[in-house]
BANU-762860 format. One record per residue (C-alpha): x, y, z. Coordinates in steps of 0.1 Angstrom, whole numbers, padded with zeros to 4 digits, always signed. Layout:
XYZ
...
***
This chain:
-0065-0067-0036
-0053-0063-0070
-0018-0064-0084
-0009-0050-0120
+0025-0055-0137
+0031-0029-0171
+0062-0042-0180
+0067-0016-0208
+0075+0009-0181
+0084-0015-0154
+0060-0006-0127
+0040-0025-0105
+0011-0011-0086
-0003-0038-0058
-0039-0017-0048
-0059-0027-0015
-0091-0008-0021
-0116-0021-0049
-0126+0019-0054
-0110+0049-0063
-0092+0072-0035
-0078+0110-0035
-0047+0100-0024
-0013+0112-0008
+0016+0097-0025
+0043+0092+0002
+0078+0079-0014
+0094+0057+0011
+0124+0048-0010
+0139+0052-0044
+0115+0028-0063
+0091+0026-0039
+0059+0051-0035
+0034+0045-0009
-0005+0055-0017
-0028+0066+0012
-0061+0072+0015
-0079+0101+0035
-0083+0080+0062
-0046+0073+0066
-0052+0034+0054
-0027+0025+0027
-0045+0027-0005
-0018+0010-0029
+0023+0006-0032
+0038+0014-0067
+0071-0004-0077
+0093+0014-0102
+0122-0009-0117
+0093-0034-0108
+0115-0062-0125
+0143-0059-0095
+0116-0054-0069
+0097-0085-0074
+0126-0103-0088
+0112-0111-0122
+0138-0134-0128
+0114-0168-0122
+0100-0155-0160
+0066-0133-0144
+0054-0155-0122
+0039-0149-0090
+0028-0171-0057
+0006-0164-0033
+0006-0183+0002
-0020-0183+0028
-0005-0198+0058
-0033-0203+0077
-0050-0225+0050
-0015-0238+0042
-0030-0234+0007
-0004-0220-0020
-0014-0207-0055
+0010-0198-0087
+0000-0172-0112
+0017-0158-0143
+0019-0122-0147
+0034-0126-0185
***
């Protein structure tokens, strides 16, 4: 999984697959477009207006929990 933050046009694209995918871009929402791949998996999710969707506010950064591990990890996406 990969997520990638361009803050110069405030998207966010948060990809599942490590290859490329023809794609059907399905919008579920007003900033929020759902990728899927030909065999109806989700390939991706693009954020518009990114900054309100991941609430940007805590200065970029980003945690990721596995609750199975109980194991919690902090990135920075700035």
């Amino acid at each position: 999984m990969k997520l990638s933050h361009d803050p110069e046009y405030n998207i966010a694209y948060i990809q599942f697959w490590d290859e490329d995918a023809e794609v059907d871009s399905v919008e579920v929402g007003n900033d929020i477009v759902v990728d899927v791949a030909p065999d109806g998996s989700v390939f991706g999710i693009e954020l518009l207006n990114a900054n309100k969707q991941l609430k940007l506010t805590d200065k970029g950064k980003l945690l990721f929990v596995n609750e199975t591990a109980n194991i919690s990890t902090e990135l920075s996406l700035t």
